[in-house]
C-alpha positions as CSV (number, residue, x, y, z in Angstrom):
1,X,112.4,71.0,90.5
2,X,110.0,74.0,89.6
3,X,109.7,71.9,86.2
4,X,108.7,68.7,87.7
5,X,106.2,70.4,90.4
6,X,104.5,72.4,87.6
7,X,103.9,68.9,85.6
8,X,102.4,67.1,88.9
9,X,100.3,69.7,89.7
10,X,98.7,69.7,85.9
11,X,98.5,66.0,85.8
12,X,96.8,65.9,89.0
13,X,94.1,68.5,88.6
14,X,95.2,70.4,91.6
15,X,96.8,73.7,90.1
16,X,93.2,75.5,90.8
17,X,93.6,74.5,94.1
18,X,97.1,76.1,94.9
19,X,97.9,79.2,95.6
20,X,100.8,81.0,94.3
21,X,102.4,83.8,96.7
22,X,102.7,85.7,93.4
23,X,99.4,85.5,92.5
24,X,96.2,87.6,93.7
25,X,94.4,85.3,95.7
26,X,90.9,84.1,95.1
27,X,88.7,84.8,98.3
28,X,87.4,81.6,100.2
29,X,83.5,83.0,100.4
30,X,81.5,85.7,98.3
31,X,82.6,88.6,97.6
32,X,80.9,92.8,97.1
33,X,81.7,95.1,94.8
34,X,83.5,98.1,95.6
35,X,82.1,99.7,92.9
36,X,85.2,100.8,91.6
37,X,86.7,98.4,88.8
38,X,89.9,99.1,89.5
39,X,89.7,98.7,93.5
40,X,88.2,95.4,92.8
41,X,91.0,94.0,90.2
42,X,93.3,94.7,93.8
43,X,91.3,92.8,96.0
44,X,91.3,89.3,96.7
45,X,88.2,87.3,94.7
46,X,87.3,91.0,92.9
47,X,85.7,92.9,96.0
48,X,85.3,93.1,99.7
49,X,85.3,90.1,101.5
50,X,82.1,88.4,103.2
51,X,82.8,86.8,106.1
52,X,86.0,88.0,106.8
53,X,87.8,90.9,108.6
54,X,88.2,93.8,106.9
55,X,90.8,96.5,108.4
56,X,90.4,100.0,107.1
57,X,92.9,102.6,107.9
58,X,91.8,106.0,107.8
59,X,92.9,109.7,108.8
60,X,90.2,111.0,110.5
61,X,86.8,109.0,111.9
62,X,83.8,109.6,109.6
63,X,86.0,111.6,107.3
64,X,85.3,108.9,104.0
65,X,84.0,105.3,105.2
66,X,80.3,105.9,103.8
67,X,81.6,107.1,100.5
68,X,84.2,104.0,100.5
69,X,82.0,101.6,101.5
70,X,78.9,102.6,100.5
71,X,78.2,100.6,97.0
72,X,79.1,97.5,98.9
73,X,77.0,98.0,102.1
74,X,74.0,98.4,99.6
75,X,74.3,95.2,98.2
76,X,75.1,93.5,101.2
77,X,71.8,94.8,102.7
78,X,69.4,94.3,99.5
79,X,68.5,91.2,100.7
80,X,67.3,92.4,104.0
81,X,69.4,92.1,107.5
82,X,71.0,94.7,109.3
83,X,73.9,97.3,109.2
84,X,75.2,97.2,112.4
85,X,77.3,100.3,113.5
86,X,79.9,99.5,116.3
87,X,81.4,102.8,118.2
88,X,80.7,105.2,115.3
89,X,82.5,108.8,116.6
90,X,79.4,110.5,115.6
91,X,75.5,110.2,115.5
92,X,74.6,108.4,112.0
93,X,72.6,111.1,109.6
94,X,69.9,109.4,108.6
95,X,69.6,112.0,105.4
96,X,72.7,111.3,104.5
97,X,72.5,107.5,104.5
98,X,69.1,107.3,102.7
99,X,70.8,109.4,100.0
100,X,73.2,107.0,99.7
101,X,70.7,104.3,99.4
102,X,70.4,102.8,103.0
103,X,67.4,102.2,104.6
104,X,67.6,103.6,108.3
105,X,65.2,100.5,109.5
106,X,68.0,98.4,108.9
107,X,70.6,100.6,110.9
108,X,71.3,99.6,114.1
109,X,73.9,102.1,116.4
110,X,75.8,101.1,119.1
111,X,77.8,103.6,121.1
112,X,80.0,102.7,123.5
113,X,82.5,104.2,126.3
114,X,85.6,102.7,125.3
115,X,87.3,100.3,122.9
116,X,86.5,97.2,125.0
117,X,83.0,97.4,124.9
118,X,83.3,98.0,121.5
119,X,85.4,94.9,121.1
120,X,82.6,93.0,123.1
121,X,79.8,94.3,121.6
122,X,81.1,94.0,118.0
123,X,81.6,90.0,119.2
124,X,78.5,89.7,120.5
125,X,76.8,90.7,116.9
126,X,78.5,88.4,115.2
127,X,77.8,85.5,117.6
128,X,74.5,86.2,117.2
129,X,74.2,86.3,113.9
130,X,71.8,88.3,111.6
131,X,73.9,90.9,110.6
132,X,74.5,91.8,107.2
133,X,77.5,93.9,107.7
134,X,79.1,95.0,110.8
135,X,81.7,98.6,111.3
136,X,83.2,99.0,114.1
137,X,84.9,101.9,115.2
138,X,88.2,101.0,116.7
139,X,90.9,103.7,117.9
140,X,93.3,101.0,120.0
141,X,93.1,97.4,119.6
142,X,95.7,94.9,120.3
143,X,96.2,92.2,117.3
144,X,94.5,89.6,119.7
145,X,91.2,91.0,119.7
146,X,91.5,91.8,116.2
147,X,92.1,87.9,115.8
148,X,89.0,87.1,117.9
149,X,86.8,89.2,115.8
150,X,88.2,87.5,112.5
151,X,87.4,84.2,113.7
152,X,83.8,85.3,114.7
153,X,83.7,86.8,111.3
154,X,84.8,83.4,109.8
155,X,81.7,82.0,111.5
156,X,79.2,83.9,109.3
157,X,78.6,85.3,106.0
158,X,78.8,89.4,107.2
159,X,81.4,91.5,105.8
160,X,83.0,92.9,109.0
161,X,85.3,96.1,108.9
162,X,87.4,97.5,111.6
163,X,87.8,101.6,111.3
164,X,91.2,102.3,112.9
165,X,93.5,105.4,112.7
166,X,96.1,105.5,109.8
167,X,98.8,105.5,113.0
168,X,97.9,101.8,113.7
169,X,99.5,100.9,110.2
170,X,103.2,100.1,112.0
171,X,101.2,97.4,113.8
172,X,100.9,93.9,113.4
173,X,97.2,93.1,112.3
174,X,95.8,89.8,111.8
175,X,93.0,90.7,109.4
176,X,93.4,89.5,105.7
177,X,93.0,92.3,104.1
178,X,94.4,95.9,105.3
179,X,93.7,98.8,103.4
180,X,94.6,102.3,103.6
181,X,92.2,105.4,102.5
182,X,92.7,108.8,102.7
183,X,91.0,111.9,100.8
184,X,92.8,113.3,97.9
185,X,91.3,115.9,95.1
186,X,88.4,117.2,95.6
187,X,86.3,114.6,95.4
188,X,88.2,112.1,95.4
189,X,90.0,109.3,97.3
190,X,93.8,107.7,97.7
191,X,93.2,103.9,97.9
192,X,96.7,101.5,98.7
193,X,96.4,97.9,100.0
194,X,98.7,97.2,102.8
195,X,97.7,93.6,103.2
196,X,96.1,91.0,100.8
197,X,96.6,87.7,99.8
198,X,98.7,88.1,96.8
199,X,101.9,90.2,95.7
200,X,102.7,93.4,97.5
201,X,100.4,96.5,96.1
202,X,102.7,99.2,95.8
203,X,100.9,102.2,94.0
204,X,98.0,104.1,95.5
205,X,95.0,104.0,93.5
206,X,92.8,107.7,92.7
207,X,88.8,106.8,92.8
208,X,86.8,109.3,92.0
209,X,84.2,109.7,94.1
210,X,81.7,112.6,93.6
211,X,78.4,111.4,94.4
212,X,75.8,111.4,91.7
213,X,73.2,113.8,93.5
214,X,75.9,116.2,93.8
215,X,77.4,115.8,90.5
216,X,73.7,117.0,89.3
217,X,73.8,119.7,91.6
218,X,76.7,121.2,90.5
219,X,75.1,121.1,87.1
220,X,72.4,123.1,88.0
221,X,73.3,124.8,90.8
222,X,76.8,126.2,89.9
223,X,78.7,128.2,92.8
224,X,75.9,126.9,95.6
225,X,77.2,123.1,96.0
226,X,79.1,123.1,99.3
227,X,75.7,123.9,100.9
228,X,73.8,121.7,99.2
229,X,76.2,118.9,100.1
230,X,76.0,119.7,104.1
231,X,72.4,120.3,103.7
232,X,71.4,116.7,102.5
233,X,74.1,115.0,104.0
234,X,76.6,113.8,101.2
235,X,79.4,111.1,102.7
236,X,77.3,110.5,105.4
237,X,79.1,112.5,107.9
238,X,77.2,113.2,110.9
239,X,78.0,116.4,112.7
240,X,76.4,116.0,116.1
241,X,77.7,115.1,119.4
242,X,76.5,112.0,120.7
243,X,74.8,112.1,124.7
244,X,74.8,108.6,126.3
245,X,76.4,105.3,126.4
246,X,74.2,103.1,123.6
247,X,71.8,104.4,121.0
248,X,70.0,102.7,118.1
249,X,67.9,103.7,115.5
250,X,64.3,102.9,116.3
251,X,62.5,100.7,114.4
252,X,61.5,96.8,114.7
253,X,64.9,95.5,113.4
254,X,66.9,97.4,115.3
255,X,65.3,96.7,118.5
256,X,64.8,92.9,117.5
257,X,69.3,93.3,116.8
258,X,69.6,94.7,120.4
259,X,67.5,91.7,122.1
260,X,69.2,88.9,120.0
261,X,72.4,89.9,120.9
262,X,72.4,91.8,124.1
263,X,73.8,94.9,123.1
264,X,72.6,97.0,126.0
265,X,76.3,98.6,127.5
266,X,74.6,101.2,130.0
């Protein structure tokens, strides 16, 4: 039988158009680099999807996401639009993200009291469109809102990634791709993928991920690079405590984000 499918599906052009469950499965729309070759070679289409749900499982909140996501999140915004940050557990640095080469006038913030107006607010964003990547920040979610926010992320062109704790990885999630980070060496991170389309990924992968101002750093600064590091900001990490319900960055995108989509919680 396997014989006589294999022949009609060559005669009949349609082999590029079937998917094996074997086989690593070619994403639907476009596609960002990781910026790690071998993160890409595990991911669907050869990078993070765009207009698709994203799930990333992490130990801590703002422990590794910049330094993860980063490369993409720079391509995505080259063109212009907006990084639109959903529930973050900490102020965004603005240091620390120019370092990593993201212009804060495109950084809109949106804190919120609890998971469900993060769920709405990260809904409304995409609904409205304009958004050239979305994080969202989401400690307890049932698989039914994660499904809503797929389908709005289906609607558009935005990579969309939820940020939940490692625990969450004994639940059912309906995002496409599910993947699991956590710090390793110094400097570096412990990449598996829980969920793709394609055969089971079994191994974690090691990506090192010094960045290149610290790298530099170290070479002339021997012995003093932890405090460069917190000084300018490196990963991103903000340190301060947050007062209020929503925030954003000022600046005439983010305020033009918060009109179009109504993102106003207090």
């Amino acid at each position: 039988m396997s014989a006589v499918v294999s022949s009609l599906l060559s005669s009949s052009g349609l082999a590029a158009r079937v998917w094996r469950g074997t086989d690593l499965g070619h994403a639907g729309a476009p596609v960002l680099h990781s910026g790690w070759a071998r993160l890409d070679a595990e991911l669907p289409g050869g990078g993070w999807p765009c207009g698709a749900l994203t799930e990333l499982l992490v130990p801590r909140a703002a422990l590794l996401e910049w330094r993860l996501l980063g490369t993409a999140l720079r391509a995505a915004l080259r063109p212009g639009g907006l990084l639109v940050l959903v529930g973050p557990p900490a102020v965004p640095y603005l240091p620390g993200l120019r370092d990593q080469g993201i212009d804060p006038a495109q950084l809109v913030w949106v804190r919120s009291r609890d998971a469900g107006q993060s769920l709405w607010a990260a809904e409304q964003v995409l609904r409205a469109g304009g958004a050239a990547a979305v994080l969202a920040w989401l400690p307890s979610c049932r698989a039914e809102a994660l499904r809503r926010l797929q389908a709005h992320a289906q609607e558009g062109r935005a990579p969309v990634f939820a940020l939940r704790p490692e625990q969450a990885r004994a639940e059912a999630s309906p995002a496409p791709l599910r993947v699991h980070a956590r710090p390793g060496e110094p400097w570096e991170l412990r990449v598996q993928v829980l969920k793709r389309r394609g055969p089971a990924h079994e191994q974690e992968l090691r990506l090192a991920s010094r960045p290149a101002g610290l790298a530099q750093a170290m070479v002339e600064t021997p012995g003093s690079c932890a405090g460069i590091a917190a000084s300018r900001g490196w990963g991103a990490e903000a340190l301060e405590d947050p007062v209020g319900e929503t925030h954003r960055v000022p600046g005439e995108h983010g305020d033009a984000m918060g009109r179009i989509a109504g993102l106003r919680l207090a």
